[in-house]
N, C-alpha and C positions, 0 to 999 in steps of 0.2 A: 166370415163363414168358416166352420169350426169343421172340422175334420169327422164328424157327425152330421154335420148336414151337406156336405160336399154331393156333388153330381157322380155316381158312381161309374167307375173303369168300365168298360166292357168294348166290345166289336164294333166301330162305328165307320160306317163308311164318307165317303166323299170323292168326289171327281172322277169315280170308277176305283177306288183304292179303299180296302180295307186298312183300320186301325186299329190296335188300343190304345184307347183314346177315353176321355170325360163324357161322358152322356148329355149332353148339354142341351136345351131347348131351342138355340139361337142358330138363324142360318146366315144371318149379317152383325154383323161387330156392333152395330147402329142398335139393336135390339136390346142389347144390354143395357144400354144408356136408356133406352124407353122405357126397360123395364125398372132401373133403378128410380125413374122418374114418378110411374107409378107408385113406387114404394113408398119414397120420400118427398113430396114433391117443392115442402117448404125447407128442405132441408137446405143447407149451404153445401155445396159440391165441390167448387174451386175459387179461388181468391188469388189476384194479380195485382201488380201496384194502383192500377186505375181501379179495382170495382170488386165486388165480390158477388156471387150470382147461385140461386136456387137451382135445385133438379128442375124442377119445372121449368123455370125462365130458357135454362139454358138446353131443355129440348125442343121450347120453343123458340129460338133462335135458331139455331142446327135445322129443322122446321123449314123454317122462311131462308137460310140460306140455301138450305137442298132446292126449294120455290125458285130462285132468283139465278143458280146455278140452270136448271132444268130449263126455265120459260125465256131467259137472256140472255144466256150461255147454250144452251141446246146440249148440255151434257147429259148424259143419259147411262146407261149399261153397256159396259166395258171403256167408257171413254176414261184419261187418264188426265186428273188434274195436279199440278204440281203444286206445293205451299213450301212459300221460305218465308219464316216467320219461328224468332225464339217464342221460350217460353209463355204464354199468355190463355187468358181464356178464350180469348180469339182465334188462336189457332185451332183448340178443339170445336169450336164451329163449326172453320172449314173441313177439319180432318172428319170431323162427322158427317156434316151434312155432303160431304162424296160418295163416303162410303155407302148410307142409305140411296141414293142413284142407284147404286152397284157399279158405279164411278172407281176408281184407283187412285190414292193419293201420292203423289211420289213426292216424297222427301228432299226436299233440299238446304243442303248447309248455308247458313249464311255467313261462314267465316269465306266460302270458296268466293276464287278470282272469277270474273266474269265470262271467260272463256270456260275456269269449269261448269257453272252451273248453265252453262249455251248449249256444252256437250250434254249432260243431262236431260236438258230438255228436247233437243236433237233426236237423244237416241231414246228417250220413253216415247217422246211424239204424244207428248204434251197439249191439249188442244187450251187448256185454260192455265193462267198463271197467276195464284193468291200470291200478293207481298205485299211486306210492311215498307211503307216506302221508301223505309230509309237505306233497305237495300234496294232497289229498283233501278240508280244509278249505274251501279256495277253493269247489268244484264242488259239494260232497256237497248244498248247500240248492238247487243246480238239478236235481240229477237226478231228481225226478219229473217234469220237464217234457220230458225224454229218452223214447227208449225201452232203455236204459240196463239190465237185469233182471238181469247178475249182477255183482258189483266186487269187485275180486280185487286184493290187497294185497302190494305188498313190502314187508317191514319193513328200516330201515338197519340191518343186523346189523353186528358187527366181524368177522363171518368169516364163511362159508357162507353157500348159498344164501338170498336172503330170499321164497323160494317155499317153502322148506320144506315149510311142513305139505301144501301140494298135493302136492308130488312124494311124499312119503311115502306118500298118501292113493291114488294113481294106480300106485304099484310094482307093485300085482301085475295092473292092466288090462291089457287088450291095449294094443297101440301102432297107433295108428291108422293105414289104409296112406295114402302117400301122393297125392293130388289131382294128377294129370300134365297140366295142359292151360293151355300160358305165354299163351294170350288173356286168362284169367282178371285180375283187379283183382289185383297185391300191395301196394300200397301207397296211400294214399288222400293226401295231403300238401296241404295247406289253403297258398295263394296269398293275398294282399292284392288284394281288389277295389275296380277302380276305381271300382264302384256305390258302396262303402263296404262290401259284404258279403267276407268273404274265400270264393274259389271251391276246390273240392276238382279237384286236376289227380291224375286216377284213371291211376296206370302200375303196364303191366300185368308179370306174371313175364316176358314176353319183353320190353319194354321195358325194365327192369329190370335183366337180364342185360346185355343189348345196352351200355347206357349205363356199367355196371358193369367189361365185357372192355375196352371201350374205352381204359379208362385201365390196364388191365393192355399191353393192346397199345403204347398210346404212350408210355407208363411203360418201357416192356421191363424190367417187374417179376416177380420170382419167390418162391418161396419162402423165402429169405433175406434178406428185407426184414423191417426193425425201422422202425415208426410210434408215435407219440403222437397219438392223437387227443383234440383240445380244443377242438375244432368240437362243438357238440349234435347228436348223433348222429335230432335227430328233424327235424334238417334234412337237405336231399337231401345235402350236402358232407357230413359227419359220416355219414350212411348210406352212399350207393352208392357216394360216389368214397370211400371208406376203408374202411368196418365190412365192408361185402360184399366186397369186394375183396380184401382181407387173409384174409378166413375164406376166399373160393374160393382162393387161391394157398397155404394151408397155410403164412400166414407170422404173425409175432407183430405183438398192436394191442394197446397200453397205453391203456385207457381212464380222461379223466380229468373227474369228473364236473363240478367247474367249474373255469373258467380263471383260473388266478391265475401270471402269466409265470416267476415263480421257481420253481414246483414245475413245471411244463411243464419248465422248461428242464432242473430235476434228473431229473426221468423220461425226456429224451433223454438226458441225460448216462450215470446208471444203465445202460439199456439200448443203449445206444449204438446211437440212432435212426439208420436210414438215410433216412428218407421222411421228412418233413410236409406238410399240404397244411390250409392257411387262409388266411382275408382278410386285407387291406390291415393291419387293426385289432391282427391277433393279432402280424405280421409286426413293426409298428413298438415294441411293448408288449415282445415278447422280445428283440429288437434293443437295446432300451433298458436291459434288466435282463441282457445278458449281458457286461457290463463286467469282471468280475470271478468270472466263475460257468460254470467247468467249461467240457469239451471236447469242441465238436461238431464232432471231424475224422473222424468216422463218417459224419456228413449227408453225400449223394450227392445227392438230389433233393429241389426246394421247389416246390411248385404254388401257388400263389395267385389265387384266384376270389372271386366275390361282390363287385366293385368294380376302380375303377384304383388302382396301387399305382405309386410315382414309381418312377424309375432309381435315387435315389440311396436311397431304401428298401433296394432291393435290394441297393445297392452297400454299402452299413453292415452289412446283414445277412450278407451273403457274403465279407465280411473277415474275421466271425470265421467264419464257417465256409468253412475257403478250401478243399475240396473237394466244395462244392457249386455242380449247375447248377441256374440256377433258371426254373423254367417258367411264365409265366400262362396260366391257361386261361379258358374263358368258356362260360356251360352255364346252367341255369333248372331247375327245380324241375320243369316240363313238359318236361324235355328228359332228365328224370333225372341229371341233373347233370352231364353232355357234353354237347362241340359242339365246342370248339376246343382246340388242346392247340401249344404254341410250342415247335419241336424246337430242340435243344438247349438251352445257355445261352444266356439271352436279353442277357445282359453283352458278349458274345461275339460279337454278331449286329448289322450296321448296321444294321440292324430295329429300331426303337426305337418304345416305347408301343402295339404289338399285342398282342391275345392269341392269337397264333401262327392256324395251319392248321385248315380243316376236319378232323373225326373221318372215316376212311376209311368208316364205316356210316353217314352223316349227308350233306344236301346242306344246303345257306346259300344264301341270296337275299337281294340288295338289293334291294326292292321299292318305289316310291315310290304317293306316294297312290291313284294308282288303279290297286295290284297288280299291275303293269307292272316289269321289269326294268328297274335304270338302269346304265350305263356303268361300266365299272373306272374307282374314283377318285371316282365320284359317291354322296353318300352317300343314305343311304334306310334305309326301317326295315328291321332284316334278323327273317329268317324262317326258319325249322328245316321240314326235312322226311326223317321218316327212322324208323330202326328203332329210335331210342329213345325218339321222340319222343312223346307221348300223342295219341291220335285222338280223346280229348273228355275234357270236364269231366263231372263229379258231375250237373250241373243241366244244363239247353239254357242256359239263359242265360248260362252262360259260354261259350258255343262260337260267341262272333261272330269270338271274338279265331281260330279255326280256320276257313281257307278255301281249299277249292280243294284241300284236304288239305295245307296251310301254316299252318304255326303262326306267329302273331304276336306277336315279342317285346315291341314296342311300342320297344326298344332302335334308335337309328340309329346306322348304322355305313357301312361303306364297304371295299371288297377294293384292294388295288393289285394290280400286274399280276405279283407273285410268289405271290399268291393267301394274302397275309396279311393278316386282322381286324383293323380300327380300331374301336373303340367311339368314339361322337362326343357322344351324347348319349341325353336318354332320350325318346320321346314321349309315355310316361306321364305322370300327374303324380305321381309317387312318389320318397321321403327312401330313400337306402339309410345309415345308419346302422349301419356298421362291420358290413355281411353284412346286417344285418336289415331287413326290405323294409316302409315303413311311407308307406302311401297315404294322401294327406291328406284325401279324403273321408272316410274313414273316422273321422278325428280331427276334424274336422269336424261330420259327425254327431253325435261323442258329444260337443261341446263345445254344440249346438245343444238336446242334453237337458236341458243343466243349469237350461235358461230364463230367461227374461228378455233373451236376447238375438238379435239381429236379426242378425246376421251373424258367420261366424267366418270367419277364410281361413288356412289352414294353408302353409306352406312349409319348403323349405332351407334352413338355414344353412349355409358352410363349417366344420366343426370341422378340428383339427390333430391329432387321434387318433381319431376315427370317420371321419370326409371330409365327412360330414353330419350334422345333426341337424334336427330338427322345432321349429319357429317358430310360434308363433300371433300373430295381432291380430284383438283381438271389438271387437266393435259394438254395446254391452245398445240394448235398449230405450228408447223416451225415457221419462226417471222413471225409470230404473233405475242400481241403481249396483251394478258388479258386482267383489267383490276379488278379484285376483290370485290370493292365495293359497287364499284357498277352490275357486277353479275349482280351481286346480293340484288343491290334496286332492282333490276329485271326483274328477278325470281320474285320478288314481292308485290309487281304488277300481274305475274301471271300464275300465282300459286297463295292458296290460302296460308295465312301469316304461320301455321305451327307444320308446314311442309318445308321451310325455308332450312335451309342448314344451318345452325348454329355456329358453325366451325369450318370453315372453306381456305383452304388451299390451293394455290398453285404450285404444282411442281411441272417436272420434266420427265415424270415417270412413275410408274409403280409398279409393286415386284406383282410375278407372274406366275404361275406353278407349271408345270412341264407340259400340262393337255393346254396351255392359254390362260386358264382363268384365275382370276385377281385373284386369290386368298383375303377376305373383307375381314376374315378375326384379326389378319397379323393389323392392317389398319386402326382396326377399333382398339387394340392394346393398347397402339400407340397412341392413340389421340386421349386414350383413357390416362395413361400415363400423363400427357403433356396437358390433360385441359380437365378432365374429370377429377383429380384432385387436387 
């Protein structure tokens, strides 16, 4: 959809809140998909290792899953169903046929340990649970402590749907009408909290959309776009900036359930990918492995988010594929995964290390500590406020970080005066690890379970293929002697394998600055010194 025929800016309201915002005809996410259906309905949509499936097929599926949820599940408007399930066309089933309910999907990782996704489903208060069974194991000895009451299985088939016997079972029910009202929750997507708890950032079908057109608008994408998605579509990148995207524009999404850079690279080659859009991680990994391996003079556009990615990243990657430009953008999980979007090629541009322009539906703030504006040039944490933006968390206790009706990225940054984003640094204390956001309280905490010890302190390291990784140094107890490797086991029963520290120490101490608190930079030198090169 071409920047001429785009749904025009203007005043649009929702949930009692005016915007400017997209004009858009759709009051549920589910709509889009209907409507791309209508359009094209012999069209091929999405393709996964087992099967590949029409507009049509596949809203008829979404259909009879919405049936099957509704009539044997008892889900209905506002209830919240949870899916843990990678990439596949199966998922957008479930992700769809909720959202038509006016049902809430809540996202869950399947890299987390079983205690995380218990808490998840705990604190959304979950009445249904999609999974692929192969994670099921993990969760299945917490869900009596959920409120969790029906769990609904895909099986890995080599073909056809792994819903089957549902849909079967739901063919001749009514088809449930659809839930019109985009204030409503679509998606529930669980954050890493600074408490150590991760928060639910609740965005809603307008939200959603918003963040979703966004990148069709900056994109000036259409129908004829060919993607690879290798992002996990239960994150916001893998969701809104691709999966929805692709299905409202009635264009084709190769989903790939996990990322391994040579078969990414043959499923662009195959299809001769126009799009991709991944982190720093994914960019330098296929960079590396396309020496020798096929032809991406199809690639037109590269988005890359979830972290900084060097020039000359870019510049290796964009040799072989020499008719592509390549864009960074920069966006949050609460922001629906928009915010900034850098026009043109960024190769091209004496713009160097931004991630481009405000989203025309979105306003940016450099704010400094006491929620005051600072100067062009001057940096400050920057801040979102806008039509895709989320107006609250799951719980109150996450909505310190929202003020003033400004969201707090905790990100500092800085505008110059062509009104182009610098990221500078983070004010969190949070590991980004190749996209994946991992807060060191949180690792912390669970290193403090293990007992016997009197202190942990988590940090950064620089890696040369994530950018980051998680660092520990404990402190046991006196009399206590604690091994290395047995923590590690621990930590890898009760923490998703890329939260785990890399680099763990035992000492007897660590320096302190005058008020008490650890100083983590003089740490991270050091480990960067002794292990990062």
């Amino acid at each position: 959809m071409r920047k001429d025929q785009m749904y025009p800016l203007g005043e649009v309201s929702s949930g009692g809140q005016t915007y400017r915002a997209y004009q858009m005809p759709f009051q549920n996410l589910y709509e889009t998909l209907e409507a791309t259906a209508l359009r094209f309905p012999d069209k091929v949509g999405l393709i996964d290792p087992a099967r590949q499936i029409t507009y049509r097929d596949l809203r008829r599926e979404v259909e009879l899953f919405a049936a099957y949820l509704a009539g044997a599940c008892g889900i209905g408007r506002g209830d919240r169903v949870a899916i843990c399930m990678v990439n596949s066309i199966d998922f957008a089933v479930a992700f769809y046929g909720a959202l038509k309910l006016g049902a809430a999907a809540v996202s869950l990782n399947s890299k987390l340990s079983g205690d995380e996704m218990a808490f998840i489903l705990r604190d959304s208060e979950a009445r249904c649970l999609v999974v692929d069974t192969r994670w099921y194991p993990k969760v299945e000895p917490k869900l009596p402590e959920t409120d969790v009451r029906h769990t609904l299985f895909c099986q890995v088939l080599p073909a056809g749907s792994g819903f089957g016997t549902y849909l079967s079972q739901a063919a001749d029910w009514p088809v449930p009408e659809t839930v019109r009202d985009d204030s409503l929750p679509g998606n529930i997507m669980y954050t890493s909290g600074t408490t150590g708890k991760p928060k639910g950032a609740v965005m809603t079908h307008f939200n959603l959309m918003q963040g979703m057109y966004a990148y069709v608008v900056e994109g000036e994408l259409d129908d004829a776009e060919r993607t690879v998605i290798s992002v996990p579509v239960f994150h916001i990148t893998g969701l809104n900036c691709l999966l929805t995207v692709f299905l409202f524009l009635g264009a084709l999404a190769v989903l790939v359930p996990y990322f391994h850079a040579e078969d990414v690279l043959d499923q662009m080659v195959r299809y001769r990918a126009t799009h991709i859009h991944a982190v720093a991680t994914v960019f330098i990994l296929l960079e590396a492995a396309m020496q020798n391996r096929g032809d991406l003079t199809d690639l037109r556009a590269a988005l890359c988010g979830g972290g900084f990615i060097s020039r000359e990243t870019i510049a290796r990657f964009c040799r072989k594929a020499p008719n592509c430009k390549f864009h960074p953008v920069y966006g949050m999980t609460e922001t629906a995964g928009a915010g900034t979007f850098f026009p043109g090629h960024c190769l091209d541009s004496e713009i160097v290390d931004s991630c481009g322009k405000v989203n025309a539906n979105c306003e940016i703030r450099i704010l400094d500590d006491n929620d005051q504006p600072v100067p062009t040039g001057t940096s400050g944490e920057i801040c979102f406020r806008g039509a895709f933006v989320i107006a609250r968390y799951l719980r109150p206790e996450g909505n310190a970080a929202i003020r003033d009706g400004w969201l707090h990225s905790g990100d500092i940054g800085c505008f110059d005066e062509q009104g182009y984003l610098y990221i500078k640094d983070r004010k969190k204390d949070m590991i980004n690890r190749g996209g994946e956001k991992v807060f060191s309280l949180a690792v912390e905490n669970v290193i403090m379970e293990y007992g016997g010890i009197k202190q942990a302190v988590v940090f950064a390291v620089d890696d040369s293929l994530y950018g980051e990784v998680p660092a520990a140094v404990v402190i046991p107890e006196a009399g206590v002697e604690v091994d290395p490797e047995a923590l590690r086991n621990y930590l890898r029963e009760h923490l998703a394998h890329y939260k785990v520290p890399v680099y763990l120490e035992v000492r007897t101490g660590v320096p302190v600055t005058a008020s008490g608190k650890v100083p983590k930079f003089l740490l991270r030198q050091e480990f960067n010194e002794k292990y990062a090169k």
